[in-house]
C-alpha positions as CSV (number, residue, x, y, z in Angstrom):
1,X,0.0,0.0,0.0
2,X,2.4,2.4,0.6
3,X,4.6,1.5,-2.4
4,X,0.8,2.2,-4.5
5,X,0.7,5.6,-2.7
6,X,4.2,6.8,-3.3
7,X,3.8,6.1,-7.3
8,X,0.5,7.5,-7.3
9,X,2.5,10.9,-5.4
10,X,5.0,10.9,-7.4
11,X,3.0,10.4,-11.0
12,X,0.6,13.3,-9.5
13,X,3.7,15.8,-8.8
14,X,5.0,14.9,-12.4
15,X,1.8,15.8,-13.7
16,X,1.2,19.2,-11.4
17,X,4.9,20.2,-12.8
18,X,3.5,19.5,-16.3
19,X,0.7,21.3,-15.6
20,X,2.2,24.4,-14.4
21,X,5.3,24.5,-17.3
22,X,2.9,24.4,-20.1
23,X,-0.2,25.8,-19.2
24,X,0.9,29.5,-19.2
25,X,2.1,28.8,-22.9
26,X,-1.7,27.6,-23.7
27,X,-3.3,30.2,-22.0
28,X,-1.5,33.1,-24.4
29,X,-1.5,30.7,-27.5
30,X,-5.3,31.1,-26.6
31,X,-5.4,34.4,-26.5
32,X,-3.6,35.2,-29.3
33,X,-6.5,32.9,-31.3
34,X,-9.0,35.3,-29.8
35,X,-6.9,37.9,-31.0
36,X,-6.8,37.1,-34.4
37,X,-10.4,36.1,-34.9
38,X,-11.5,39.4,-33.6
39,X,-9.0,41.3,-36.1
40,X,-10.5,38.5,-38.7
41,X,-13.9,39.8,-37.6
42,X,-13.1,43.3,-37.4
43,X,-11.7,44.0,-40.7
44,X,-14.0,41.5,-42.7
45,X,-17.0,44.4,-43.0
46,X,-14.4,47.1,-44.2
47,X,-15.1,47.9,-47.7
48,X,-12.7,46.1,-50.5
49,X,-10.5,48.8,-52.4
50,X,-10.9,49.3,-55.5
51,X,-9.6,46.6,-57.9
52,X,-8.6,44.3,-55.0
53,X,-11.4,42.1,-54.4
54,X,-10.2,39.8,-57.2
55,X,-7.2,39.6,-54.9
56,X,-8.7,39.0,-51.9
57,X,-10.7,36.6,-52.8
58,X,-8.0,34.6,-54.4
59,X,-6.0,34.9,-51.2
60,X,-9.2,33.7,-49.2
61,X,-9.7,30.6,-51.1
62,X,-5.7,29.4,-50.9
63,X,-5.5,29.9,-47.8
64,X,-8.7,27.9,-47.2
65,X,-7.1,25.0,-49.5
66,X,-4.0,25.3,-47.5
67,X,-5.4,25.4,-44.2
68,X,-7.5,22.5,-45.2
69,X,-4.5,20.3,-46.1
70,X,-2.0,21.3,-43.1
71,X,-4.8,20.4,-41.0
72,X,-4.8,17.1,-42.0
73,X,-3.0,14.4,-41.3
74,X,-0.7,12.8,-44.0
75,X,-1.5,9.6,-45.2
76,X,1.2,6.5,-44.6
77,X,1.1,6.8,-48.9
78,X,1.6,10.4,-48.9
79,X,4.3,9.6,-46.2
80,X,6.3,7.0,-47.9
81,X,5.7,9.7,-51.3
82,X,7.2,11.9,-49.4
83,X,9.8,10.5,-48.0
84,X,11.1,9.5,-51.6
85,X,10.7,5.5,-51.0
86,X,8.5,3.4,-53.7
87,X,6.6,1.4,-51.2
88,X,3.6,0.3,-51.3
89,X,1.5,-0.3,-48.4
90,X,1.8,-3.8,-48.5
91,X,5.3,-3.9,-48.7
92,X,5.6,-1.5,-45.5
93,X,3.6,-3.5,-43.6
94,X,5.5,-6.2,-44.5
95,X,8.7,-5.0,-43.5
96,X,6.9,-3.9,-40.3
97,X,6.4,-7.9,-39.8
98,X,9.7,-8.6,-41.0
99,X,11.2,-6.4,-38.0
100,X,9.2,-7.8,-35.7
101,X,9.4,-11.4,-36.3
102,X,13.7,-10.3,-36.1
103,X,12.8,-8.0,-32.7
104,X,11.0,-11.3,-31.3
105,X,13.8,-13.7,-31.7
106,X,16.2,-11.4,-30.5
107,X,14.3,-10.8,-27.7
108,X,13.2,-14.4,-26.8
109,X,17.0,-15.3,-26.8
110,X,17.9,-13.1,-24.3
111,X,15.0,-13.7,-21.9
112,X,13.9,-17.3,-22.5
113,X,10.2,-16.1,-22.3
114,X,7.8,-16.2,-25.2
115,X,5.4,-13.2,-22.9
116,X,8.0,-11.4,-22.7
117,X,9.2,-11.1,-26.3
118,X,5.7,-11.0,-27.8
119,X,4.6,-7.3,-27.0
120,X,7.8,-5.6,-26.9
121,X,8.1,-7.4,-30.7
122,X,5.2,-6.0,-31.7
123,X,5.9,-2.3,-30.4
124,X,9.1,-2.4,-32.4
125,X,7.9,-3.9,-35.6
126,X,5.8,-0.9,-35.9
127,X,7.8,2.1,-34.5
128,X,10.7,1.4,-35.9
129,X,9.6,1.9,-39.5
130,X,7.7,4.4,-38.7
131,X,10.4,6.4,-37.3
132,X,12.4,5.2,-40.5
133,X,9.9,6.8,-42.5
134,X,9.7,10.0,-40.6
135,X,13.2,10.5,-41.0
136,X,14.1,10.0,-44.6
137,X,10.4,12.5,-45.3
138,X,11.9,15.4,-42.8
139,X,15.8,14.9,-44.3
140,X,14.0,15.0,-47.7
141,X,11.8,18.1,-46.9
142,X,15.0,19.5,-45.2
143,X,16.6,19.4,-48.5
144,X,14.1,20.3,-50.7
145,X,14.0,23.9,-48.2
146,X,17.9,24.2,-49.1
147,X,17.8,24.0,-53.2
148,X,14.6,25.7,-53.4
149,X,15.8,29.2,-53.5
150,X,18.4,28.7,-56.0
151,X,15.4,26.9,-58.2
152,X,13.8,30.0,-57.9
153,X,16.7,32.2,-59.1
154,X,16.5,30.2,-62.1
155,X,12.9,30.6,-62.7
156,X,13.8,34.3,-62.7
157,X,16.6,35.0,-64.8
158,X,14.4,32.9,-67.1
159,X,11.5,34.8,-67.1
160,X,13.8,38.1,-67.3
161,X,15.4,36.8,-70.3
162,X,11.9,36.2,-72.2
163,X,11.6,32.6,-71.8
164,X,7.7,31.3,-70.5
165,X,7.3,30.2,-67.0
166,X,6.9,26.7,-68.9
167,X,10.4,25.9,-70.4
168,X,11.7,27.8,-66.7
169,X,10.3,24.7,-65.3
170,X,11.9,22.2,-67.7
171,X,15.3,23.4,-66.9
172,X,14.8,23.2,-63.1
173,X,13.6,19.3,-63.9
174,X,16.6,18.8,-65.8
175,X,19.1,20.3,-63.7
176,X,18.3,20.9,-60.4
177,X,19.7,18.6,-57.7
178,X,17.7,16.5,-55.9
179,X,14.8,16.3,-54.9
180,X,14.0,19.5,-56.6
181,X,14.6,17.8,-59.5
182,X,12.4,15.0,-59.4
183,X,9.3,17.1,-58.0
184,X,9.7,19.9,-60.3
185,X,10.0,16.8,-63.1
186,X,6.0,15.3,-61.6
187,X,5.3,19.3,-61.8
188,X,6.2,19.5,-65.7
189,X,4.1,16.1,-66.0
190,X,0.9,17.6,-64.3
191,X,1.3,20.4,-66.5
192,X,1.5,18.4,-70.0
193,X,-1.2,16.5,-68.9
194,X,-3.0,19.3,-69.3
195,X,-3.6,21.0,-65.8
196,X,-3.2,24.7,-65.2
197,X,-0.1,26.3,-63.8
198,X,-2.6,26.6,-60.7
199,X,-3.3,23.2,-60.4
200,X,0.1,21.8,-61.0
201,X,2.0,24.1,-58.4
202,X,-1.1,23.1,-55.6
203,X,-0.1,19.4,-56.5
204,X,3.5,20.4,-55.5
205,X,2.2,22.0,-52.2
206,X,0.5,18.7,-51.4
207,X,3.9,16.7,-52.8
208,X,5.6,18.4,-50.3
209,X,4.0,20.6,-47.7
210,X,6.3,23.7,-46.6
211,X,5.9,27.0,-46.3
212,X,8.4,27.7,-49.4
213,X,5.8,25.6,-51.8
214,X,3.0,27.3,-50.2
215,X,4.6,30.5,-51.0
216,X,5.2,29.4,-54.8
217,X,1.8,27.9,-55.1
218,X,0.1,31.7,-53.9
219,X,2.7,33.4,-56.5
220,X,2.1,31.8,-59.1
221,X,-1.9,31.6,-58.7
222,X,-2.4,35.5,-57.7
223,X,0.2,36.2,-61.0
224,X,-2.1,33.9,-63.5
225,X,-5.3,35.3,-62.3
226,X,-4.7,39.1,-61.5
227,X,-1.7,39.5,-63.7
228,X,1.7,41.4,-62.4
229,X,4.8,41.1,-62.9
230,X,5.9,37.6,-62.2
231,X,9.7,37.4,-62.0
232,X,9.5,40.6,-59.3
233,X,7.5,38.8,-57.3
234,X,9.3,35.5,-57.1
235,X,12.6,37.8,-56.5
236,X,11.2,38.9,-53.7
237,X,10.0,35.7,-52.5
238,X,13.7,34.0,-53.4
239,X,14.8,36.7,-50.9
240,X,12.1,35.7,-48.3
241,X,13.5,32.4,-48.6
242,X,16.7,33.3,-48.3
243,X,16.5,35.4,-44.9
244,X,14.0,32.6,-43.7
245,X,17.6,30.4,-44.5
246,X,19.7,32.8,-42.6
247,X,17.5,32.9,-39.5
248,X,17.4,29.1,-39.2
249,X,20.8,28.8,-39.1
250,X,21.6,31.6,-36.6
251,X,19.2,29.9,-34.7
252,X,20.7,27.0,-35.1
253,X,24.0,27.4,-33.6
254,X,22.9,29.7,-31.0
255,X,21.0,26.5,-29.8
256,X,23.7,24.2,-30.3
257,X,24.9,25.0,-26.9
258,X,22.0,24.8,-25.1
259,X,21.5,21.2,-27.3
260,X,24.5,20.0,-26.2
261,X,24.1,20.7,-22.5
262,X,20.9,18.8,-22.8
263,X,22.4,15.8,-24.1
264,X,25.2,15.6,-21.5
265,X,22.4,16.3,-18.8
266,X,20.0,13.5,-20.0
267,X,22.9,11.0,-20.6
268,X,24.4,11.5,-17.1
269,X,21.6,9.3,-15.3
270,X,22.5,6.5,-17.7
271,X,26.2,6.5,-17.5
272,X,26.3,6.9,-14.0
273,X,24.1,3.8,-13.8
274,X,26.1,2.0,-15.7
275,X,29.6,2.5,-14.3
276,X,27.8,1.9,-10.9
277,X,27.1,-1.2,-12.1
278,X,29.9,-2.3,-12.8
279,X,31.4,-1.3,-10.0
280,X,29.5,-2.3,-7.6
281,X,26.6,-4.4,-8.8
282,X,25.2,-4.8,-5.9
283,X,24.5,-2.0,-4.8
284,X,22.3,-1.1,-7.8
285,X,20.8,-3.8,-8.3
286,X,18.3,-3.4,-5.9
287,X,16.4,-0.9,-7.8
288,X,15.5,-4.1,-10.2
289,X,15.2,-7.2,-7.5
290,X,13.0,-5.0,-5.2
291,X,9.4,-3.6,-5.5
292,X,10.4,0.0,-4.1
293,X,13.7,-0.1,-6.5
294,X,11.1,-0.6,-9.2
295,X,8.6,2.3,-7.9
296,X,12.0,4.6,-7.9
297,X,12.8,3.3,-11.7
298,X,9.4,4.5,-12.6
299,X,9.3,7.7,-11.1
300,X,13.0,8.5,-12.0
301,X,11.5,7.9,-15.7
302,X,9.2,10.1,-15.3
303,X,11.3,13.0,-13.9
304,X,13.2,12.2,-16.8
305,X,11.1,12.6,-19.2
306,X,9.7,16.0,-17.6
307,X,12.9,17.4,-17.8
308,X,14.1,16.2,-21.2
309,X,10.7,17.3,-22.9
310,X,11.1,20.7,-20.7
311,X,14.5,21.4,-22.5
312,X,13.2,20.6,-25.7
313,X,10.3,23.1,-25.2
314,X,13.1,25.8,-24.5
315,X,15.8,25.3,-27.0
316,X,12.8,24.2,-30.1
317,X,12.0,27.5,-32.3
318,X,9.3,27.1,-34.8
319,X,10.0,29.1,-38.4
């Protein structure tokens, strides 16, 4: 009983700390909702200017569409597309069987139990993919952000020089690097297949969903329906892009500190556990032969999670 009442204290003081860390940060991202609904409100009765209502309502239906689709949640397809692997589902949730039929037998050789090796088989034979997945998609999206602008510059000079927005496009697909190159390539498809320049460019957006496509796609549409001139405004969106560049790497490395120190400070639990035990074995290893060593291994977990997710609050900046 008084094992049951020191982890139910100790997962209630995790959460009270939880509690109190975050819940100021929800309370002003609320209000700064409220805010922006009543300025939404506010200004939505003013009277259009002339020759901008076109605009507006251009603006108001992509970001509608946009909204829309960053609301939801990718598909595993869109994923794996994505993440530049030509998997099909079947074949993903066949190497998800694969890993943990290999996860299982690994397991059971080391413990000698079936029970044992059965769930923590299954949890792996799904994570692990998954996580596979997410990382190639982000290291793909993470290079798509850092050729972008310079596929832009050539859209530019092009459109300067006289050549249509079309043969621009080509030359990107041809030689760009990767993966530029290959989704600019499926953009030039859309587009001989007959779709708009509209159409094609919202296809990219949904290809890969950034803020620099997103940008491109509301260029591109606002030029072909309300005219302008197009290579100024894709100039000044390659230099968006480009300080948007510069600001993630300054914050970058003046994180990089702060990273580190969390690394060494979430690591030191672990190695100091470990060169414990082999020291002195015994001494540790009553926090896994007794039922309070056990209660102690939880709630250390938990503090340790608290803290770890706490840093990452504070040194994660959104762009």
């Amino acid at each position: 009983m008084t094992t049951l009442m020191l982890f139910l204290l100790v997962t209630f003081a995790v959460g009270g700390v939880l509690y109190a860390l975050f819940q100021p940060q929800l309370q002003r991202q609320d209000i700064c909702n409220r805010r922006r609904a009543a300025i939404l409100s506010t200004g939505a009765g003013l009277p259009a200017a002339p020759g901008k209502s076109s605009l507006d309502e251009v603006l108001r239906e992509l970001e509608t569409k946009q909204k829309a689709k960053q609301g939801a949640r990718p598909s595993l397809r869109e994923r794996l597309r994505q993440a530049g692997l030509r998997w099909t589902k079947a074949r993903y949730y066949g190497i998800c069987a694969a890993v943990g039929a290999v996860c299982a037998v690994l397991i059971f050789a080391l413990w000698q139990n079936v029970a044992l090796a059965v769930v923590p088989a299954v949890i792996l034979g799904f994570t692990l993919p998954h996580f596979y997945v997410n990382h190639r998609r982000n290291k793909r999206l993470s290079a798509f952000t850092e050729v972008f602008p310079d596929a832009l510059d050539i859209v530019i000079r092009g459109v300067k020089s006289g050549l249509p927005l079309g043969d621009c496009l080509r030359i990107i697909a041809a030689e760009s690097q990767e993966p530029v190159k290959s989704e600019f390539k499926k953009l030039v498809e859309d587009h001989t297949f007959g779709m708009t320049n509209e159409e094609a460019v919202h296809r990219l957006f949904q290809r890969m969903p950034l803020p620099e496509t997103s940008f491109f796609s509301i260029v591109i549409t606002i030029q072909g329906r309300t005219g302008g001139n197009l290579s100024e405004a894709l100039g000044n969106l390659s230099k968006v892009l480009r300080e948007r560049k510069k600001m993630r790497e300054k914050i970058k490395a003046m994180s990089s500190e702060a990273k580190a120190s969390a690394s060494i400070i979430a690591a030191l639990p672990f190695l100091v556990s470990i060169f414990v035990y082999l020291t002195s074995p015994e001494y540790i290893s009553l926090l896994f032969t007794t039922t309070l060593g056990n209660v102690t291994l939880v709630g250390c977990a938990l503090w340790m999670f608290t803290g770890v997710m706490v840093m990452k609050k504070m040194i994660n900046f959104d762009m």
